[in-house]
C-alpha positions as CSV (number, residue, x, y, z in Angstrom):
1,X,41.2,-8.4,37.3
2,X,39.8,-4.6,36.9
3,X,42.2,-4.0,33.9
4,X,40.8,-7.1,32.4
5,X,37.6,-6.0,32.6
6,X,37.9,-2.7,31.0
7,X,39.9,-3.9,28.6
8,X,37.0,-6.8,27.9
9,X,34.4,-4.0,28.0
10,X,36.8,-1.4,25.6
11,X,36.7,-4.0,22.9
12,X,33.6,-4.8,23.4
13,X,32.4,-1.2,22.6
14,X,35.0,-0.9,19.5
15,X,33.5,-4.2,18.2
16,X,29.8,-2.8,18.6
17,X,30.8,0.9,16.9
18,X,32.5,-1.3,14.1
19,X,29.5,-3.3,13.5
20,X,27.4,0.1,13.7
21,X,29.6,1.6,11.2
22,X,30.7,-0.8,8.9
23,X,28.4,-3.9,8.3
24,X,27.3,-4.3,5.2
25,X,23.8,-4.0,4.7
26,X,21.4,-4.3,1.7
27,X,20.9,-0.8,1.0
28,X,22.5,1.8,-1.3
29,X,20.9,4.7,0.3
30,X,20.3,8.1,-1.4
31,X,19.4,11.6,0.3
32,X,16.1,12.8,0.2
33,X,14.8,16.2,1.8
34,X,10.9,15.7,2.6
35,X,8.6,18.9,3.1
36,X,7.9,19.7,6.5
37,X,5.1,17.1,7.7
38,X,1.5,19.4,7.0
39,X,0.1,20.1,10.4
40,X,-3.6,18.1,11.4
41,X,-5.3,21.5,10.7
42,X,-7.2,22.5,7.7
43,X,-8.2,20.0,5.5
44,X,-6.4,17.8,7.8
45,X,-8.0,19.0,11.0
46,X,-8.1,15.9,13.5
47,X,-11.2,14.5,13.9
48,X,-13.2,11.4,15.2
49,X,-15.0,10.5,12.3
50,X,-13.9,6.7,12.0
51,X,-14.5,5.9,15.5
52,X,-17.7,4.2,14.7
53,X,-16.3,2.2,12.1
54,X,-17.8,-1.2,12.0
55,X,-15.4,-4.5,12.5
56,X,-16.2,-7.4,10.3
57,X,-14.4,-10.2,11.9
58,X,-12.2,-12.7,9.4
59,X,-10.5,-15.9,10.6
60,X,-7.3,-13.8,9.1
61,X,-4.3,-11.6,9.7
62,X,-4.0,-8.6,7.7
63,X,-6.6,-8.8,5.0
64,X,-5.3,-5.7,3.0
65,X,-7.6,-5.2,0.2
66,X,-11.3,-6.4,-0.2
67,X,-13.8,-6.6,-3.3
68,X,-17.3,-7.8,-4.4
69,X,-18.8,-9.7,-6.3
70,X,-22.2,-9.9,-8.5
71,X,-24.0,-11.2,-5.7
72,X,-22.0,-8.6,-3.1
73,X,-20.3,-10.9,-1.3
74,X,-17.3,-9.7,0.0
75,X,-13.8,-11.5,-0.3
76,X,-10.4,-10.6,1.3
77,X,-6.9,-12.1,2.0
78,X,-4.6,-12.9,4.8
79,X,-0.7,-13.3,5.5
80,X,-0.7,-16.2,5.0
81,X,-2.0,-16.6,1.6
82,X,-5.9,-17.5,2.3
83,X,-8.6,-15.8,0.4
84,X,-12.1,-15.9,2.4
85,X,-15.3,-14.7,1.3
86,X,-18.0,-13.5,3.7
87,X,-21.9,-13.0,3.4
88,X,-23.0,-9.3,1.8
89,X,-23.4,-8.7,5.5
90,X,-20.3,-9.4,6.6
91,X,-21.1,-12.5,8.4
92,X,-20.0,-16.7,7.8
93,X,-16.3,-16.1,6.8
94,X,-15.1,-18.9,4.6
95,X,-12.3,-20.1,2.9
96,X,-12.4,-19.6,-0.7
97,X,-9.4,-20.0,-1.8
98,X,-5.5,-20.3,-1.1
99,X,-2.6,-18.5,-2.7
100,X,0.2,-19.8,-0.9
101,X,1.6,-16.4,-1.3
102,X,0.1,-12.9,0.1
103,X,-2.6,-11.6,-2.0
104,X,-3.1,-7.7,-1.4
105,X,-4.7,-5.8,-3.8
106,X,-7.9,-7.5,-5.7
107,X,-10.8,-6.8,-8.2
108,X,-13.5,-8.8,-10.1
109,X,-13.1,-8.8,-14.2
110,X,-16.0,-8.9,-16.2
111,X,-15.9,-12.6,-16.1
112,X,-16.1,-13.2,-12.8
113,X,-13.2,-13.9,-11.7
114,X,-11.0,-12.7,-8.7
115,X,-7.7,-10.9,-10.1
116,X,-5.3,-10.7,-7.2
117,X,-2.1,-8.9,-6.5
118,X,-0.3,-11.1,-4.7
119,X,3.2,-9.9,-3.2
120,X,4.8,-13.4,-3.8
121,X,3.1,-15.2,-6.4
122,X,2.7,-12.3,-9.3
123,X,-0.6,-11.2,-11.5
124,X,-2.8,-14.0,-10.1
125,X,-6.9,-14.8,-11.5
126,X,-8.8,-16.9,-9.4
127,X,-12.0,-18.2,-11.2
128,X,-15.4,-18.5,-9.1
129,X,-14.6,-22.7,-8.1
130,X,-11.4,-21.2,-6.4
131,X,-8.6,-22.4,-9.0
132,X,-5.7,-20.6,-9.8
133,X,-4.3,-19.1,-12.8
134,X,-0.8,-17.2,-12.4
135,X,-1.3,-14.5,-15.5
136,X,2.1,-13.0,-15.2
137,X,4.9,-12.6,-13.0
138,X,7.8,-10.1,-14.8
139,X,8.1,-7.2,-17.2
140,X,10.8,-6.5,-19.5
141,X,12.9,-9.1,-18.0
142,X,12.9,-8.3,-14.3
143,X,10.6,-10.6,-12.1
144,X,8.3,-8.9,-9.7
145,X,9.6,-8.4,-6.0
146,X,6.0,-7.3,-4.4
147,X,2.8,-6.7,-7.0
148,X,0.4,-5.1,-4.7
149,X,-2.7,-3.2,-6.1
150,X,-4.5,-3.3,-9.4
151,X,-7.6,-1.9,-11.0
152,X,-9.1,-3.0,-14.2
153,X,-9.9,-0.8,-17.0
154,X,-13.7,-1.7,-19.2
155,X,-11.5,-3.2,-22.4
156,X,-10.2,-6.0,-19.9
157,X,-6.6,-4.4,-19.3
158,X,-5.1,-5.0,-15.9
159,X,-3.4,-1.9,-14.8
160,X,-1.2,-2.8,-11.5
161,X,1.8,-1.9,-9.3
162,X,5.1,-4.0,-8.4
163,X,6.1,-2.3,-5.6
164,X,10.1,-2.8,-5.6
165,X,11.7,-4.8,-8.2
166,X,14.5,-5.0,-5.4
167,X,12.6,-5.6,-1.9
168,X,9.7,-7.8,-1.1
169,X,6.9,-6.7,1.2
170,X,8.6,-7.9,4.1
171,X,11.2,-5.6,3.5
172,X,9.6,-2.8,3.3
173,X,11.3,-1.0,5.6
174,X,14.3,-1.5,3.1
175,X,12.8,-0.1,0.4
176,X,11.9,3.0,2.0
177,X,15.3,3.3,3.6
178,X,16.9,3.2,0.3
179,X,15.3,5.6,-1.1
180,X,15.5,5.1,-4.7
181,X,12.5,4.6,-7.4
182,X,12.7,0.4,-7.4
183,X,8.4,0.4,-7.9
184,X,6.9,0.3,-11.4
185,X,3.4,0.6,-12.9
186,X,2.5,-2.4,-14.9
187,X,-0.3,-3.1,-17.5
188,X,-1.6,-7.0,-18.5
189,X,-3.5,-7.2,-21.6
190,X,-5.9,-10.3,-21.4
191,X,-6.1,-11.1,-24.8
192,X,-2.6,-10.8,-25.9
193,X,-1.2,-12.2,-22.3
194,X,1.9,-9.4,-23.1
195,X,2.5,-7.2,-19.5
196,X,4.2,-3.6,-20.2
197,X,5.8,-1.3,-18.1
198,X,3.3,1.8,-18.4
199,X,5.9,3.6,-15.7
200,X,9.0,3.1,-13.9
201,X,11.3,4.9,-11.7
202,X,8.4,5.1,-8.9
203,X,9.5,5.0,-5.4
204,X,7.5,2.4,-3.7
205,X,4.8,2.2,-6.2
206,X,1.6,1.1,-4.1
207,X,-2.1,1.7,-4.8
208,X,-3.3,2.2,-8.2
209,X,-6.9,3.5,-9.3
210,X,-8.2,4.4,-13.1
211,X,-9.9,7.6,-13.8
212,X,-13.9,7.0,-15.1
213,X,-12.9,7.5,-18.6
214,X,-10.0,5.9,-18.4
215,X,-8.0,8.4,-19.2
216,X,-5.2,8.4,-16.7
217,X,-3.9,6.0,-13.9
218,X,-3.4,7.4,-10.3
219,X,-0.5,5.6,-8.5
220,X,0.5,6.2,-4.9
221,X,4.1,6.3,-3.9
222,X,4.3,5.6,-0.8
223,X,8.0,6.2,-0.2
224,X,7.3,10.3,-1.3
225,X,4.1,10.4,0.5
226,X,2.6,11.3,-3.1
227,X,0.1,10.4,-5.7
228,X,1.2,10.3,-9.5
229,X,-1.0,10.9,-12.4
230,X,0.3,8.4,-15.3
231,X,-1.8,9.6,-18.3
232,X,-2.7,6.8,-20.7
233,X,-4.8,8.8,-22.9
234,X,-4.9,12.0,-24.9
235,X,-2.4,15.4,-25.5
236,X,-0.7,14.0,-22.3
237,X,-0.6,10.5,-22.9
238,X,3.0,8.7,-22.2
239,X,3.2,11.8,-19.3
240,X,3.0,11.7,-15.9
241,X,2.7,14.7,-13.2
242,X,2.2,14.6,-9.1
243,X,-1.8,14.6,-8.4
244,X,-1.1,15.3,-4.7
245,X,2.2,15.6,-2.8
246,X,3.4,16.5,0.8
247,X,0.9,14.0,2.4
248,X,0.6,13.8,6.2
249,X,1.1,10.0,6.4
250,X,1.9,7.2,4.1
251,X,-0.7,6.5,1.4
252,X,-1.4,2.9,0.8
253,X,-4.4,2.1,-1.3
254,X,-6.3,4.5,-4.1
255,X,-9.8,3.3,-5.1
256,X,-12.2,5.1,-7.4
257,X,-15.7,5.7,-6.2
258,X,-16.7,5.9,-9.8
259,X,-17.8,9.7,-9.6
260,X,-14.5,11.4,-9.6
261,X,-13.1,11.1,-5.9
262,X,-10.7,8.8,-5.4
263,X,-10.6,7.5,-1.6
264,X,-7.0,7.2,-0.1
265,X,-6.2,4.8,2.5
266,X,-3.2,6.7,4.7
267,X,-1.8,3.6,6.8
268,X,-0.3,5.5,9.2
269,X,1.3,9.2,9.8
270,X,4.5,10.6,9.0
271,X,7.5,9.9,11.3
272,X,9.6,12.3,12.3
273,X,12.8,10.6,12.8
274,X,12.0,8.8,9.6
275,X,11.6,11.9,7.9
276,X,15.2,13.1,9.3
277,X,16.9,10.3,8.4
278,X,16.1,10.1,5.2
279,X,18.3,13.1,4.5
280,X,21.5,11.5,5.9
281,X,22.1,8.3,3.5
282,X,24.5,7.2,6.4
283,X,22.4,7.3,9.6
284,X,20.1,5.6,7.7
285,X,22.9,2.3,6.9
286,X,23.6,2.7,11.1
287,X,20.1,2.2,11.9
288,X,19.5,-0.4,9.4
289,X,22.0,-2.3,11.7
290,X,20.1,-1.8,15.4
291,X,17.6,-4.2,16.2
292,X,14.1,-3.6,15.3
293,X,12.7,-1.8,18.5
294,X,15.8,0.8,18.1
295,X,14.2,1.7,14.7
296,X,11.4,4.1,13.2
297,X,8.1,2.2,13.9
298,X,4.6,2.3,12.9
299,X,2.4,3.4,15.3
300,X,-1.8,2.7,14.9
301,X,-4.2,5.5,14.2
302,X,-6.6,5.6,11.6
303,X,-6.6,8.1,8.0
304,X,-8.7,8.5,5.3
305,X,-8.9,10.7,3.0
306,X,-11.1,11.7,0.0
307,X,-9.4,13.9,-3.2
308,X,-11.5,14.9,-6.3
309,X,-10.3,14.8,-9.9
310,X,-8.2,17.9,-9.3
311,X,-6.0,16.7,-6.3
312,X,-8.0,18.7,-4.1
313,X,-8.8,16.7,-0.3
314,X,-12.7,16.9,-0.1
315,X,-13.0,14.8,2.8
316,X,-10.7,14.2,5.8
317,X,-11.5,10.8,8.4
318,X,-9.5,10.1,10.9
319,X,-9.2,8.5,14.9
320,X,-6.2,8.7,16.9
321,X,-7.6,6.7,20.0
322,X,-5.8,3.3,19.8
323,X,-8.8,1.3,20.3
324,X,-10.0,2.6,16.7
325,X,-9.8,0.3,13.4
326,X,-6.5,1.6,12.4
327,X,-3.3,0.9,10.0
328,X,-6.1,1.2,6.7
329,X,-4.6,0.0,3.7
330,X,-7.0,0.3,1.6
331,X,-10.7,2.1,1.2
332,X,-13.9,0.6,-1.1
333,X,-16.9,2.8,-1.7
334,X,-19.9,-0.1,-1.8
335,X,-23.8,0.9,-1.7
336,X,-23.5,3.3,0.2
337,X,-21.0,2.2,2.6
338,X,-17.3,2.7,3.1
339,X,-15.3,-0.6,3.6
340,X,-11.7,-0.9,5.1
341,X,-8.8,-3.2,4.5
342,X,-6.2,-2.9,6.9
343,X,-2.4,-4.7,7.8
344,X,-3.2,-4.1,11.6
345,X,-6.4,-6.0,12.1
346,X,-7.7,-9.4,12.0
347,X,-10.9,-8.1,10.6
348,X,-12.2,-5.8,7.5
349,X,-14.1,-2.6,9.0
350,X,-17.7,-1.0,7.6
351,X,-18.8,2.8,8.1
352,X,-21.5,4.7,6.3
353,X,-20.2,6.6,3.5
354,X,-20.0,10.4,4.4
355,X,-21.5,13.1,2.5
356,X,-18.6,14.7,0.5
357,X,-17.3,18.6,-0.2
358,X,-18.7,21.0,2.4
């Protein structure tokens, strides 16, 4: 009966180191060697300063991204595909309208209307009643995968990132895993109804922000804790160059405050195991095999960051207690006030905008 036993328990373990080793699994993984993670001193010093932040409770999970309109009202999305729009105080959440996707980023045009980046649905334009019209949902022949921020230049031109052309949102974790530049930077022309790739070959293309004059695009890649510089304009136009690299945590959204500082939502910090796997292609298939708990994990704590026209960080907020409005996706300068998105809360947050530099 012992012998049995073993014997049960011997192929049990050969069965488990099989699965471990050879399963397949949807990743072709390549080798990447990140920077050592920059220390919370500095320009990163740890601080406190989003412990007051304000919550602004929604009848939502996860409302990502947020924008206003004329009347500053304030509107944001859920999980599960609802659009709500709250009071210019933040108060009365209603529905406003439905996606039946997941809308992240989002923006007014000059005509009123809600343009939303929605991971599932494509280019979407929602017009004030709360109708839909899908704008576009591929480029050069390969349908979008996860569209998930936008900004809109003054001639009309939507300017906006599809994430992975191989992984949705939900598999984010994927996407990062394989390591390979699946994210794109995407332009809609209004008038012509024609989308262009402006830039491919990004990895994890996320948040994307215009400079004042339009000039260049900053697009985060989340999967190189980076910011590119796409330029659309001028000597460098067609170029692109890193605006910012060796970030201490994943950066999510880019808005521009309109001035020249671009605020930079960091969802959450670096991980360390994350970091070392991704130079070993095949530790990274094994883990892609354990169960969830057994794999890197996000872990809350709340990261902002402010970075002038130069690349340069001119303003660092952050809180590490868990009780603090945390996993920030996304950062919108309004009157005065700072205004959070986030894919860890059930509600948008509020703080009053810092004074910026030194």
């Amino acid at each position: 009966m012992k012998r049995k036993v073993l014997g049960f328990l011997a192929i049990l373990v050969l069965a488990v180191f099989a699965y471990l080793l050879f399963w397949p699994v949807p990743i072709d993984p390549v080798a990447w060697n990140p920077a050592p993670v920059p220390e919370l001193t500095g320009v990163y010093a740890q601080n406190n300063e989003l412990a007051k932040t304000e919550r602004l409770m929604v009848p939502a999970r996860a409302p990502e991204d947020l924008a206003f309109d004329k009347q500053d009202r304030i509107y944001c999305g859920s999980e599960d595909g609802q659009v709500f729009r709250l009071e210019p105080d933040g108060t009365r959440p209603q529905l406003f309208s439905h996606t039946h996707g997941r809308p992240l980023g989002m923006m007014f045009d000059a005509g009123g209307n809600l343009i939303v980046a929605d991971a599932i649905k494509g280019l979407l334009s929602i017009a004030p009643d709360g109708n839909i019209t899908t704008l576009t949902t591929q480029a050069d022949g390969l349908p979008f995968h996860a569209t998930n921020d936008l900004d809109i230049a003054t001639d009309g031109t939507i300017y906006f990132s599809d994430a992975s052309y191989r992984f949705s949102m939900k598999e984010l974790k994927a996407d990062l895993f394989e390591h390979r530049p699946n994210g794109r930077l995407l332009a809609y022309d209004p008038k012509t109804k024609q989308t262009r790739v402006v830039w491919r070959d990004l990895y994890f293309a996320n948040g994307v922000a215009l400079s004042p004059d339009q000039s260049f695009a900053l697009v985060n890649e989340t999967g190189t804790y980076s910011i590119r510089r796409v330029w659309l304009t001028g000597e460098k136009q067609g170029q692109s160059e890193i605006f910012i690299d060796n970030l201490p945590g994943f950066p999510d959204g880019i808005t521009s405050n309109g001035q020249g500082v671009y605020w930079v939502a960091i969802v959450n910090r670096r991980d360390a195991a994350l970091d070392m796997l991704l130079r070993h292609p095949f530790l990274r298939k094994v883990v892609m095999r354990l169960p969830n708990f057994l794999q890197p994990a996000i872990k809350r704590y709340a990261f902002v960051l402010a970075v002038d026209a130069n690349g340069k960080v001119v303003k660092n907020l952050q809180c590490p207690a868990p009780e603090c409005f945390a996993a920030i996706a996304n950062v919108v300068e309004h009157k005065g006030s700072l205004y959070f998105g986030s894919i860890g809360e059930s509600a948008l947050g509020r703080l009053p905008a810092p004074r910026l530099g030194n």
